[in-house]
GUBABA-168461 format. One record per residue: x, y negated, z of N, C-alpha, C, O, CB in turn; residue in one letter. Coordinates in steps of 0.02 Angstrom, whole numbers, plus 50000, padded with zeros to 5 digits. Glycine has a CB too. Layout:
GUBABA-168461
n_east->X&n_north->Y&n_up->Z&ca_east->X&ca_north->Y&ca_up->Z&c_east->X&c_north->Y&c_up->Z&o_east->X&o_north->Y&o_up->Z&cb_east->X&cb_north->Y&cb_up->Z&type->a;
...
//
This chain:
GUBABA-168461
n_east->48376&n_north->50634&n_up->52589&ca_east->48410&ca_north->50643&ca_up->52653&c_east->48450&c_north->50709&c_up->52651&o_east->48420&o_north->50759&o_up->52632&cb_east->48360&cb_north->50643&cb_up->52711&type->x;
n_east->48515&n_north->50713&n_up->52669&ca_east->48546&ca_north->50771&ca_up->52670&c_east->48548&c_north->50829&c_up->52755&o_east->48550&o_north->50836&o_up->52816&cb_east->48620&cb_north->50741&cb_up->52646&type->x;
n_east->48544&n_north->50849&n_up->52698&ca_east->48503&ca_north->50915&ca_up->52760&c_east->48581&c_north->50956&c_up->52805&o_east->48627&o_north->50986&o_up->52778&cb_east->48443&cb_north->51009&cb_up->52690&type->x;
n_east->48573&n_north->50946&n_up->52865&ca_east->48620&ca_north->50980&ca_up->52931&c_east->48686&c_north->50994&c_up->52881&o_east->48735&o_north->50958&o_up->52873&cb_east->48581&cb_north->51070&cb_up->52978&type->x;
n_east->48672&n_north->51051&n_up->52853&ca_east->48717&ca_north->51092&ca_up->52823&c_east->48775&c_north->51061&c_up->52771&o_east->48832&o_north->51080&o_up->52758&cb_east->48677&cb_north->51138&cb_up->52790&type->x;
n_east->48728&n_north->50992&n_up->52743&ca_east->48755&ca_north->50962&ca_up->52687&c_east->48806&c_north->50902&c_up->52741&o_east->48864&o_north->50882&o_up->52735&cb_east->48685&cb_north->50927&cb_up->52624&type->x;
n_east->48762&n_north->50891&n_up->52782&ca_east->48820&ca_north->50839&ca_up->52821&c_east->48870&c_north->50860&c_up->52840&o_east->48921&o_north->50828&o_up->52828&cb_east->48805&cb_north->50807&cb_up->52877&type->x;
n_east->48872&n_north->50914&n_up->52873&ca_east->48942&ca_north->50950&ca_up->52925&c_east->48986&c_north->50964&c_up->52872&o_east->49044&o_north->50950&o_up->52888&cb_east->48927&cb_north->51033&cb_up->52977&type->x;
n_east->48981&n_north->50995&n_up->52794&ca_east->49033&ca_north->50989&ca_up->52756&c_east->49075&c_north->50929&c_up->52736&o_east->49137&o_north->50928&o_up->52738&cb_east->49014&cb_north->51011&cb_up->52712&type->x;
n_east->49025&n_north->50864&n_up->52711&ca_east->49073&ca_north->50822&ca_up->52726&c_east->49102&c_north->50781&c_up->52780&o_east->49143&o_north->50736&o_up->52776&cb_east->49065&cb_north->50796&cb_up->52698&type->x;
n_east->49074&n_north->50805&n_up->52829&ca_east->49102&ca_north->50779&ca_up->52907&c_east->49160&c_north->50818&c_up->52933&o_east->49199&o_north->50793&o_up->52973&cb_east->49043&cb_north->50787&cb_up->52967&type->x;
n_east->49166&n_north->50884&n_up->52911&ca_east->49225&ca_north->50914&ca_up->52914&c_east->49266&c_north->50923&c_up->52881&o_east->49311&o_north->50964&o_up->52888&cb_east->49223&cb_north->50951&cb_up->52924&type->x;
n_east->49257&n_north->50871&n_up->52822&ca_east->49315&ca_north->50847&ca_up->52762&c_east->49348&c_north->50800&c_up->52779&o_east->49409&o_north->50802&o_up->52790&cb_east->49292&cb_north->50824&cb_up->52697&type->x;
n_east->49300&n_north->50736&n_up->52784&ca_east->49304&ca_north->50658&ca_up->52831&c_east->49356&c_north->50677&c_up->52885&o_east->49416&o_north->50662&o_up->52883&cb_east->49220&cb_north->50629&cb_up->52876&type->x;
n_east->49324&n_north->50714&n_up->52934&ca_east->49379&ca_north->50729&ca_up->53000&c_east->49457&c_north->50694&c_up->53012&o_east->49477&o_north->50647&o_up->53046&cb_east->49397&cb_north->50808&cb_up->52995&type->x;
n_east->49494&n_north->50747&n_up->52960&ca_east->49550&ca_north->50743&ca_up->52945&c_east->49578&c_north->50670&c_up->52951&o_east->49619&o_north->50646&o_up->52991&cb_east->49555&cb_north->50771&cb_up->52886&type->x;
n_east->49543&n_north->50642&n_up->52901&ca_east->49539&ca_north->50569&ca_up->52878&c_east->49524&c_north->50516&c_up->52926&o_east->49554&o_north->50463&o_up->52918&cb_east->49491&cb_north->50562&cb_up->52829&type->x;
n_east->49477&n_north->50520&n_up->52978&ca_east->49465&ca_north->50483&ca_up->53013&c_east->49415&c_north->50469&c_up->53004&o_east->49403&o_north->50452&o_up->52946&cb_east->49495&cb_north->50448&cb_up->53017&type->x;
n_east->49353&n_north->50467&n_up->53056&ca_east->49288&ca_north->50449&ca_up->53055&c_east->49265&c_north->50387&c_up->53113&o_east->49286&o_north->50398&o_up->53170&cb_east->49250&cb_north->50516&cb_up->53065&type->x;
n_east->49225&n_north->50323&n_up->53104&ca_east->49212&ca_north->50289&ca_up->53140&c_east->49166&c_north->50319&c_up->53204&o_east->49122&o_north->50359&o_up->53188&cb_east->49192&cb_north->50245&cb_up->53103&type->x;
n_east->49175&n_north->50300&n_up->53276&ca_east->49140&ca_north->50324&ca_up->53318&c_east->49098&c_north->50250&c_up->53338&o_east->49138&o_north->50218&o_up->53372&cb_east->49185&cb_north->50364&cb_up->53371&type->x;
n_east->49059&n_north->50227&n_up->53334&ca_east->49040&ca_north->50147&ca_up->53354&c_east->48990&c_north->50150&c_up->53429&o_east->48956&o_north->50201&o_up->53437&cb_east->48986&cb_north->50105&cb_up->53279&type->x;
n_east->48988&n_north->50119&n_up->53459&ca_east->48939&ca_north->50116&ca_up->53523&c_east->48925&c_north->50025&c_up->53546&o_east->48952&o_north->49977&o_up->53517&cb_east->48985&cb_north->50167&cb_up->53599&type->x;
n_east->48887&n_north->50021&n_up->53593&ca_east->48867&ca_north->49958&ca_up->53620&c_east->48816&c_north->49958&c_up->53678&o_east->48763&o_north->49987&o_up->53688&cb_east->48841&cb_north->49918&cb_up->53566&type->x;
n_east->48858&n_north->49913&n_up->53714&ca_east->48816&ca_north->49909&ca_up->53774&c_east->48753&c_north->49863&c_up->53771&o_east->48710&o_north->49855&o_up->53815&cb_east->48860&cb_north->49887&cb_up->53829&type->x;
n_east->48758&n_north->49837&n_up->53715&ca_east->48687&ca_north->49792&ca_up->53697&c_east->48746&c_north->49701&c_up->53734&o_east->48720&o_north->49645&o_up->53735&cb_east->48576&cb_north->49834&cb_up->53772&type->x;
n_east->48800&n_north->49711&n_up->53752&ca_east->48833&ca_north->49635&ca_up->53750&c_east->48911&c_north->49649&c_up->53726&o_east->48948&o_north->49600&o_up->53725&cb_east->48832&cb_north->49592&cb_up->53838&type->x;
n_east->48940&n_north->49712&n_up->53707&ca_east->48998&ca_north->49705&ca_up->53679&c_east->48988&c_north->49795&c_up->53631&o_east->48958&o_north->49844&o_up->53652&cb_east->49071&cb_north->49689&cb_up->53749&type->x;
n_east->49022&n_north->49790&n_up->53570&ca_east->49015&ca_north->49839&ca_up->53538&c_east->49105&c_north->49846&c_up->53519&o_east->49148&o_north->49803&o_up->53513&cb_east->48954&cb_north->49828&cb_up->53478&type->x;
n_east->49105&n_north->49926&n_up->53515&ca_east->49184&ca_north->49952&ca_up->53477&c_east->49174&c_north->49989&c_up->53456&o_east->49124&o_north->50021&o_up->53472&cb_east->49243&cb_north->49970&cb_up->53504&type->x;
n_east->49213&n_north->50009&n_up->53408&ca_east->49219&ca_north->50049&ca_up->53361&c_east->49285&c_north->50100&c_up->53371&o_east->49337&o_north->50067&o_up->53377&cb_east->49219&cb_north->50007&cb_up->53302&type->x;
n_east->49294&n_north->50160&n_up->53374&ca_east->49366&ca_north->50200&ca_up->53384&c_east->49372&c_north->50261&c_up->53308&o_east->49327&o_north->50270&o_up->53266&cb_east->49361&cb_north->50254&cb_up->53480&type->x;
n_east->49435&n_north->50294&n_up->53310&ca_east->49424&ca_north->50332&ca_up->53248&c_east->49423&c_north->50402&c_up->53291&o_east->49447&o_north->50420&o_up->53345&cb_east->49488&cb_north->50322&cb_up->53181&type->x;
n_east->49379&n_north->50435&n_up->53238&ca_east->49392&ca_north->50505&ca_up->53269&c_east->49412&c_north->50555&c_up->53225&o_east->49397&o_north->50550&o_up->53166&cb_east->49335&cb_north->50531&cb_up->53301&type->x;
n_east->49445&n_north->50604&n_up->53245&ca_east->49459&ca_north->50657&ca_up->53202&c_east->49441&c_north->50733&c_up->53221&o_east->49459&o_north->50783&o_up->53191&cb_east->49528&cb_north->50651&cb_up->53191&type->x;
n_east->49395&n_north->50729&n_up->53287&ca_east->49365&ca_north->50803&ca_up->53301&c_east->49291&c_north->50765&c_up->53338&o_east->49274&o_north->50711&o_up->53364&cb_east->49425&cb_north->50869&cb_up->53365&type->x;
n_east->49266&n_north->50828&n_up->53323&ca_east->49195&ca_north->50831&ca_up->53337&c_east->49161&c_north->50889&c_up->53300&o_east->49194&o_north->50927&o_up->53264&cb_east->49161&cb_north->50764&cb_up->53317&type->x;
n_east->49077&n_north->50897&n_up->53312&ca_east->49071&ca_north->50935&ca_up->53241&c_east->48978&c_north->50923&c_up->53249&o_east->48945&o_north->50891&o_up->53290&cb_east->49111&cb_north->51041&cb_up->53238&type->x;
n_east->48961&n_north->50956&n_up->53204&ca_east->48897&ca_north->50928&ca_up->53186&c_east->48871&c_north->51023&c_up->53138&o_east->48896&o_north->51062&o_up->53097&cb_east->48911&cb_north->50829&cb_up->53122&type->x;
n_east->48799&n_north->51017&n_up->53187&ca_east->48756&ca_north->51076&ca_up->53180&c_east->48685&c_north->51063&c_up->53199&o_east->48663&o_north->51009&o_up->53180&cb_east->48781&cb_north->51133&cb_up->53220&type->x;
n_east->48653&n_north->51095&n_up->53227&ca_east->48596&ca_north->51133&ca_up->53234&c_east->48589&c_north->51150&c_up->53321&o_east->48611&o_north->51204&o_up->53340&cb_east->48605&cb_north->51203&cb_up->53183&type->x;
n_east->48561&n_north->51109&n_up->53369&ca_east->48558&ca_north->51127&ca_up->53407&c_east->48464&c_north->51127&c_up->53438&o_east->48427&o_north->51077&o_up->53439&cb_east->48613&cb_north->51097&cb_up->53432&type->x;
n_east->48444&n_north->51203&n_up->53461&ca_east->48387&ca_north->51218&ca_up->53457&c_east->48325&c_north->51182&c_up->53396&o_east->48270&o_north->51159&o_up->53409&cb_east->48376&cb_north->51208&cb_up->53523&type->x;
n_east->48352&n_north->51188&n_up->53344&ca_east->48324&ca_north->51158&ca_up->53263&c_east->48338&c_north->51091&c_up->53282&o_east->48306&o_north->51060&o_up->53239&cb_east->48231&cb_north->51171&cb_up->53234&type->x;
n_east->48361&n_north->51056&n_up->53313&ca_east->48371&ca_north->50974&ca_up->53289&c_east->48449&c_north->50968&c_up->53262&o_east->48494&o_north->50995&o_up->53294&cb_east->48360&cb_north->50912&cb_up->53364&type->x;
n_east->48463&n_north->50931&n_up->53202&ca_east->48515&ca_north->50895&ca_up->53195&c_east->48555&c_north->50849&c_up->53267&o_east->48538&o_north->50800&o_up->53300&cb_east->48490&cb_north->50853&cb_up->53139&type->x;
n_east->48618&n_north->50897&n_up->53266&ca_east->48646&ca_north->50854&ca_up->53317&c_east->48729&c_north->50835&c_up->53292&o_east->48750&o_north->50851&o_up->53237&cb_east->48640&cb_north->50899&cb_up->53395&type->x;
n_east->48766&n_north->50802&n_up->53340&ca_east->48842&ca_north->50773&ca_up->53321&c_east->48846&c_north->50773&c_up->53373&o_east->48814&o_north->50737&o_up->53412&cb_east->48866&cb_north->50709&cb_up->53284&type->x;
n_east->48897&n_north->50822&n_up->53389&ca_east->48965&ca_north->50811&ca_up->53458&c_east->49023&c_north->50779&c_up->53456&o_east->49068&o_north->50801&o_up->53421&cb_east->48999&cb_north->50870&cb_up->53481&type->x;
n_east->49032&n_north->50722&n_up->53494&ca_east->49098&ca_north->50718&ca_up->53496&c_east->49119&c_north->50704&c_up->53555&o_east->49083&o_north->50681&o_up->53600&cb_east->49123&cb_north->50679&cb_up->53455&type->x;
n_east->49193&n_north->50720&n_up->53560&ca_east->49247&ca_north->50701&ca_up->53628&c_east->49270&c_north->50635&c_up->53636&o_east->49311&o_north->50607&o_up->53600&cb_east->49316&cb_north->50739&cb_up->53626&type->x;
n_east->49231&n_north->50602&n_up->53703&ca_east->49290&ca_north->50541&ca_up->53707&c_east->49324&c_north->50533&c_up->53774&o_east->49287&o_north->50526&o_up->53822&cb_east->49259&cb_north->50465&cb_up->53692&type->x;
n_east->49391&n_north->50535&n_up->53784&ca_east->49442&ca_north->50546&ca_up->53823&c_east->49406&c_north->50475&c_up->53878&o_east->49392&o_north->50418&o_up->53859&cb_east->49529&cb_north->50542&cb_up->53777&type->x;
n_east->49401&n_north->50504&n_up->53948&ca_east->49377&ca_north->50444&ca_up->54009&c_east->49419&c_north->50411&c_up->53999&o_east->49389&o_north->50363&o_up->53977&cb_east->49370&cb_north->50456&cb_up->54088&type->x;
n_east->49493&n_north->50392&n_up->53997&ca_east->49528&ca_north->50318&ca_up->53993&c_east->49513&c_north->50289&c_up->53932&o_east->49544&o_north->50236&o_up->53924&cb_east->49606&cb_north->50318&cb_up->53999&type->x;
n_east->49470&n_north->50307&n_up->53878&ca_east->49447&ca_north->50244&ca_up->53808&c_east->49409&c_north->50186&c_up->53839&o_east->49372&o_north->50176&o_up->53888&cb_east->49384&cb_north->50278&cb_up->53738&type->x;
n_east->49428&n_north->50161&n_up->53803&ca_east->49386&ca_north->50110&ca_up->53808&c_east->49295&c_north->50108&c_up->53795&o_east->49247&o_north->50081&o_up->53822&cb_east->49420&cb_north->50070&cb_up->53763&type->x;
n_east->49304&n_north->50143&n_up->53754&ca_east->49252&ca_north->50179&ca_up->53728&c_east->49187&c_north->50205&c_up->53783&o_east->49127&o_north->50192&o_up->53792&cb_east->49289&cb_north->50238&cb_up->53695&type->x;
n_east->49250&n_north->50260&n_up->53819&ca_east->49197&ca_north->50293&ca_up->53850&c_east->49152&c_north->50264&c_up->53911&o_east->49106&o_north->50299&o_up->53933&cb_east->49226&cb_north->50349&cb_up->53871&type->x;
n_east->49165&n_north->50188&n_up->53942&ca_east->49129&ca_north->50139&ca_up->53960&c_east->49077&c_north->50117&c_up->53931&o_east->49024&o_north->50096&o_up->53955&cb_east->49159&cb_north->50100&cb_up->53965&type->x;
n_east->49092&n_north->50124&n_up->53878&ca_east->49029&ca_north->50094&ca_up->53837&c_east->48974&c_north->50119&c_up->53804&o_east->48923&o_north->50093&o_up->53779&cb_east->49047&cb_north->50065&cb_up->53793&type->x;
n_east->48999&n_north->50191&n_up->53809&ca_east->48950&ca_north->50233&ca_up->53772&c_east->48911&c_north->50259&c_up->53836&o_east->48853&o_north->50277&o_up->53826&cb_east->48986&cb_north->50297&cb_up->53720&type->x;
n_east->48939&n_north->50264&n_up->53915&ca_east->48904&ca_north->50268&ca_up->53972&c_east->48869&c_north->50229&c_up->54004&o_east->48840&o_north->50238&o_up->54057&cb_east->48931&cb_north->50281&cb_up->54005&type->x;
n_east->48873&n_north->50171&n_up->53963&ca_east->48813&ca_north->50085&ca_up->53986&c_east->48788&c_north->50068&c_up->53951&o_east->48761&o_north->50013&o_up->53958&cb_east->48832&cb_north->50016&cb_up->54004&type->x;
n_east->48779&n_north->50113&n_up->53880&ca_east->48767&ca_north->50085&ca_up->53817&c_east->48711&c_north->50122&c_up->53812&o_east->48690&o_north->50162&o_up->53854&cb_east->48820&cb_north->50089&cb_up->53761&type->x;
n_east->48675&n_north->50100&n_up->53734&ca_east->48612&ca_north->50116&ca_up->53701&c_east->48626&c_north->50170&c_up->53669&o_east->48572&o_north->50183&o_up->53642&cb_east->48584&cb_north->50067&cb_up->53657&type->x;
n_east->48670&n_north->50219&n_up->53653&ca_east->48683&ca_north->50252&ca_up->53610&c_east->48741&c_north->50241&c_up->53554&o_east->48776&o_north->50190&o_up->53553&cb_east->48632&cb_north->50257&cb_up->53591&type->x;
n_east->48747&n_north->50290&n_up->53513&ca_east->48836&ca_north->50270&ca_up->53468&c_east->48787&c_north->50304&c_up->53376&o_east->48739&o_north->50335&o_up->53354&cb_east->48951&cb_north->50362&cb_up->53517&type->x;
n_east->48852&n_north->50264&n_up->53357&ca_east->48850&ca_north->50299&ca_up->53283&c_east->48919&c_north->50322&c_up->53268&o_east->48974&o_north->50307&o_up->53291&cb_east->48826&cb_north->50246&cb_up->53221&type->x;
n_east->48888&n_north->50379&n_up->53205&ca_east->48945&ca_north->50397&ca_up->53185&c_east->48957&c_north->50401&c_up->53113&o_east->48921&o_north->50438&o_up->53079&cb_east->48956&cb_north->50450&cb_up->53211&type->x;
n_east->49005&n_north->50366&n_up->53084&ca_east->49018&ca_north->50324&ca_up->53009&c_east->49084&c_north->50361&c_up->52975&o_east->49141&o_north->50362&o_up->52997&cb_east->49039&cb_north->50227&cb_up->53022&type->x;
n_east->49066&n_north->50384&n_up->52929&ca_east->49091&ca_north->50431&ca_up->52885&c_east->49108&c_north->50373&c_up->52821&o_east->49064&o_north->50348&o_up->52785&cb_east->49032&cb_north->50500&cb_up->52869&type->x;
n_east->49194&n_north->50357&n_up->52815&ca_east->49198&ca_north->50325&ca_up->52759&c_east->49210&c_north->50373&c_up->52713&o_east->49239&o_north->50424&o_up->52730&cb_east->49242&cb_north->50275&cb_up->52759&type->x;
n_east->49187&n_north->50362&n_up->52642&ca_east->49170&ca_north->50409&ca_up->52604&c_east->49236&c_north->50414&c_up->52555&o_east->49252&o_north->50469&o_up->52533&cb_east->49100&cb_north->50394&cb_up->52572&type->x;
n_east->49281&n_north->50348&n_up->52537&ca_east->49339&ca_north->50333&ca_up->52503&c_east->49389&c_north->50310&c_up->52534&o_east->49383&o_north->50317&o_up->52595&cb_east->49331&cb_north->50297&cb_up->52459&type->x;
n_east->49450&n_north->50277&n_up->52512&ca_east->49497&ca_north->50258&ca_up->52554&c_east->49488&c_north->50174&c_up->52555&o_east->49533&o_north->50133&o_up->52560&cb_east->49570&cb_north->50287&cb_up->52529&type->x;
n_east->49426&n_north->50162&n_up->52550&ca_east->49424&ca_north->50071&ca_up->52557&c_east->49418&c_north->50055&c_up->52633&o_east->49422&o_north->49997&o_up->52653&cb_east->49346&cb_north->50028&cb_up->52514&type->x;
n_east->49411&n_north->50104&n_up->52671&ca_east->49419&ca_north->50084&ca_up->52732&c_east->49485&c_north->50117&c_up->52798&o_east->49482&o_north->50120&o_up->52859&cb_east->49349&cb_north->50096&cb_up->52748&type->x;
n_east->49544&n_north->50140&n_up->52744&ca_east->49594&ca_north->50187&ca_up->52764&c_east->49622&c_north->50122&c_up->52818&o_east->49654&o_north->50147&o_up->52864&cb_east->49651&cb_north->50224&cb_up->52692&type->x;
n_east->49618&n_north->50043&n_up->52822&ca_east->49645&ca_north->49978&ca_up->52839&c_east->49600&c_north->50013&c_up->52930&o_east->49626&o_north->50042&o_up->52978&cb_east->49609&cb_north->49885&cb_up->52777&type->x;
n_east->49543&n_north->49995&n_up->52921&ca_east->49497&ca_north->50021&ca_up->52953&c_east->49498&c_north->50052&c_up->53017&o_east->49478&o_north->50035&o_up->53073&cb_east->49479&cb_north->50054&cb_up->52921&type->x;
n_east->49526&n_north->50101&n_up->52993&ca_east->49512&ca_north->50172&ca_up->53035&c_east->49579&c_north->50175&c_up->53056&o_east->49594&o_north->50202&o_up->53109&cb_east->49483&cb_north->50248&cb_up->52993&type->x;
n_east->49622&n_north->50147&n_up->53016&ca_east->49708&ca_north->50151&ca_up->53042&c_east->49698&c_north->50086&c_up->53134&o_east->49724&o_north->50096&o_up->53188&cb_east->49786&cb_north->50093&cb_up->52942&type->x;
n_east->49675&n_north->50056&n_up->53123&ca_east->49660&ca_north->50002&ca_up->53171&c_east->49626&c_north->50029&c_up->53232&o_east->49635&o_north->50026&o_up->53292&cb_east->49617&cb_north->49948&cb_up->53140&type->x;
n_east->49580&n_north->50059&n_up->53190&ca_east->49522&ca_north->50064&ca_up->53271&c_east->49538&c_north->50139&c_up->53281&o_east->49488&o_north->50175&o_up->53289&cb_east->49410&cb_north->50048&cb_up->53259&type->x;
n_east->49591&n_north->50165&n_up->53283&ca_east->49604&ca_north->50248&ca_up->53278&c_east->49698&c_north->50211&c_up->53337&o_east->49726&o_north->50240&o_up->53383&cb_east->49616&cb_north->50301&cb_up->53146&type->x;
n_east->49708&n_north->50170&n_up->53318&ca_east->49773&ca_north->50137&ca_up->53355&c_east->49771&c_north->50109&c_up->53404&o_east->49806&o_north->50131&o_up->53450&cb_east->49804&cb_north->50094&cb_up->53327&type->x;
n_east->49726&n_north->50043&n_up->53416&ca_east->49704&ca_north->49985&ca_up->53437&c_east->49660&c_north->49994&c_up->53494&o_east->49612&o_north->50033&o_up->53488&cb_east->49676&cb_north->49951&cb_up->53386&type->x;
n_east->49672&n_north->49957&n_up->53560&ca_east->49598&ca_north->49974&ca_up->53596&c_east->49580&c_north->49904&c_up->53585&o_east->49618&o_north->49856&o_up->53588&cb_east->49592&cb_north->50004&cb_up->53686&type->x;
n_east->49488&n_north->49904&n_up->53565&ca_east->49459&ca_north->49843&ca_up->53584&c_east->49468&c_north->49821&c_up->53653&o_east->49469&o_north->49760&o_up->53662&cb_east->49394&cb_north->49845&cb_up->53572&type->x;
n_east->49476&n_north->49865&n_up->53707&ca_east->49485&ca_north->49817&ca_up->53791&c_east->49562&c_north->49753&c_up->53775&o_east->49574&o_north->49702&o_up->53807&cb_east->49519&cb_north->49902&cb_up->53883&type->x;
n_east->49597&n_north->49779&n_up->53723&ca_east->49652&ca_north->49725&ca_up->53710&c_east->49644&c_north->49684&c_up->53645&o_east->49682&o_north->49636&o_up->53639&cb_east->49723&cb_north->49759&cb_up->53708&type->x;
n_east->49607&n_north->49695&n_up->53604&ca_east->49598&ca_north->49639&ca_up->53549&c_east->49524&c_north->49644&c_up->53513&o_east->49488&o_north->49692&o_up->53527&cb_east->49659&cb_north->49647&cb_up->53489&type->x;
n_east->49502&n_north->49598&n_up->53471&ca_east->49455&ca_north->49598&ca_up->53404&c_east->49467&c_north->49647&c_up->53359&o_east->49500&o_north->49636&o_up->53308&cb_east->49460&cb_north->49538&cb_up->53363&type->x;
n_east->49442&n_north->49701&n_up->53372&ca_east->49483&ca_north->49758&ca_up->53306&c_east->49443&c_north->49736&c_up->53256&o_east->49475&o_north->49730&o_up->53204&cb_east->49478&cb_north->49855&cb_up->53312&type->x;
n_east->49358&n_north->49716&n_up->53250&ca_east->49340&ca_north->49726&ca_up->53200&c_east->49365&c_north->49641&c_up->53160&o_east->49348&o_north->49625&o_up->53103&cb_east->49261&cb_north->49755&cb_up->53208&type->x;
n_east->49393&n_north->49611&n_up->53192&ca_east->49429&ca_north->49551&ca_up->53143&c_east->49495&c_north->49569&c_up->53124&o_east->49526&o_north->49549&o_up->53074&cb_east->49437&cb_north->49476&cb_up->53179&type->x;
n_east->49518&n_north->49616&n_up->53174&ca_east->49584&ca_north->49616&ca_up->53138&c_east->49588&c_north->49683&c_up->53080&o_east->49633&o_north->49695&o_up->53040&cb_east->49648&cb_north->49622&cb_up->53200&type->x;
n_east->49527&n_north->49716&n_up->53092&ca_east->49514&ca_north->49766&ca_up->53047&c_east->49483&c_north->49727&c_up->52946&o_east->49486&o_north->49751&o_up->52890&cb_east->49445&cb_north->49817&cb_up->53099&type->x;
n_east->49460&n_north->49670&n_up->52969&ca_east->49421&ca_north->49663&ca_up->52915&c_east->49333&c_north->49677&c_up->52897&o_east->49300&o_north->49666&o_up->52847&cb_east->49456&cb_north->49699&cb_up->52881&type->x;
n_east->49314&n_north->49709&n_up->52970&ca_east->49251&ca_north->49739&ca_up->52957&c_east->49191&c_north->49713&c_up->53013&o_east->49208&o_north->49674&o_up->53057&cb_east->49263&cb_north->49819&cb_up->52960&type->x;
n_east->49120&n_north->49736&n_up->53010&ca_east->49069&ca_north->49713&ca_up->53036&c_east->49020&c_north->49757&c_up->53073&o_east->49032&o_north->49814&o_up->53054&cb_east->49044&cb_north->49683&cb_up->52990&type->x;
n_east->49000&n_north->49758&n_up->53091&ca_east->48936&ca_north->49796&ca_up->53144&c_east->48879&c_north->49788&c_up->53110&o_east->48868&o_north->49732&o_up->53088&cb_east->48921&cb_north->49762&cb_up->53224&type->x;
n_east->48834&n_north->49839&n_up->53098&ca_east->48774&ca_north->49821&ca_up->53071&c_east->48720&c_north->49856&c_up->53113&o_east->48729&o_north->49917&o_up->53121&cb_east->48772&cb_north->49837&cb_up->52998&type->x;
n_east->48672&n_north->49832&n_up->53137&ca_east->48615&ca_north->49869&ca_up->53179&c_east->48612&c_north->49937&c_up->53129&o_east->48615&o_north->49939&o_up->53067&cb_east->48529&cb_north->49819&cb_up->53185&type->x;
n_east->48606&n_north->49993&n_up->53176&ca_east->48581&ca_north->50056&ca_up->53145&c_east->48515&c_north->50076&c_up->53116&o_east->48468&o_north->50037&o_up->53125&cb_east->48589&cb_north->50097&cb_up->53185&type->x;
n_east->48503&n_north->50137&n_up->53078&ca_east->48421&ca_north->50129&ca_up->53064&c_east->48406&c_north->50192&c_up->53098&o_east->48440&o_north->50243&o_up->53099&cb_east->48390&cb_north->50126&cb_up->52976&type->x;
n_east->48361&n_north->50181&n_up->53120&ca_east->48328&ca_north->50261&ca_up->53158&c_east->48266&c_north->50277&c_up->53149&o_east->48219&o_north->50238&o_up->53153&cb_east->48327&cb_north->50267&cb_up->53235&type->x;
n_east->48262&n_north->50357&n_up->53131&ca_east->48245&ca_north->50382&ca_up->53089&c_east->48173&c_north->50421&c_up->53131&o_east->48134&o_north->50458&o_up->53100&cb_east->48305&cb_north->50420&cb_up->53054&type->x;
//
């Protein structure tokens, strides 16, 4: 497992690039790209901040929802991806069909 310190370096590499933000209300899930946030140490727990603007689509869902993930593609196999759900609102289409990609239950730790 990579420890606080080891994540935020490559999360503040990723950034630039685009990072998946995913959430679900437990009956519709989206995915958006992000490119700020940041990730530390808050009172010794591993934590991740990020901003999502009240008109996303997003931010409905992450306020009725179970919680979000946050997905760090590591190469450019998902540059299709992140160009989509960084453009695209799910309130107007299937991003993850027109993206090519899938939802997978998270694991928690």
């Amino acid at each position: 497992m990579l420890k606080p310190e080891e994540y935020s370096k490559i999360f503040a590499e990723q950034l630039p690039k685009g990072v998946f933000l995913t959430s679900s209300d437990g009956k519709q899930a989206n995915s958006m790209a992000i490119s700020w946030g940041s990730v530390g140490v808050m009172w010794g727990i591993p934590s991740v901040i990020v901003m999502v603007r009240e008109t996303r689509f997003t931010k409905g869902i992450l306020d009725a929802g179970l919680g979000f993930t946050v997905s760090l593609p590591l190469d450019n196999t998902f540059a299709k991806a992140v160009a989509i759900c960084g453009t695209k609102s799910g309130r107007d289409m299937d991003k993850y069909a027109a993206a090519g990609i899938s939802t997978k239950a998270p694991q928690t730790g």
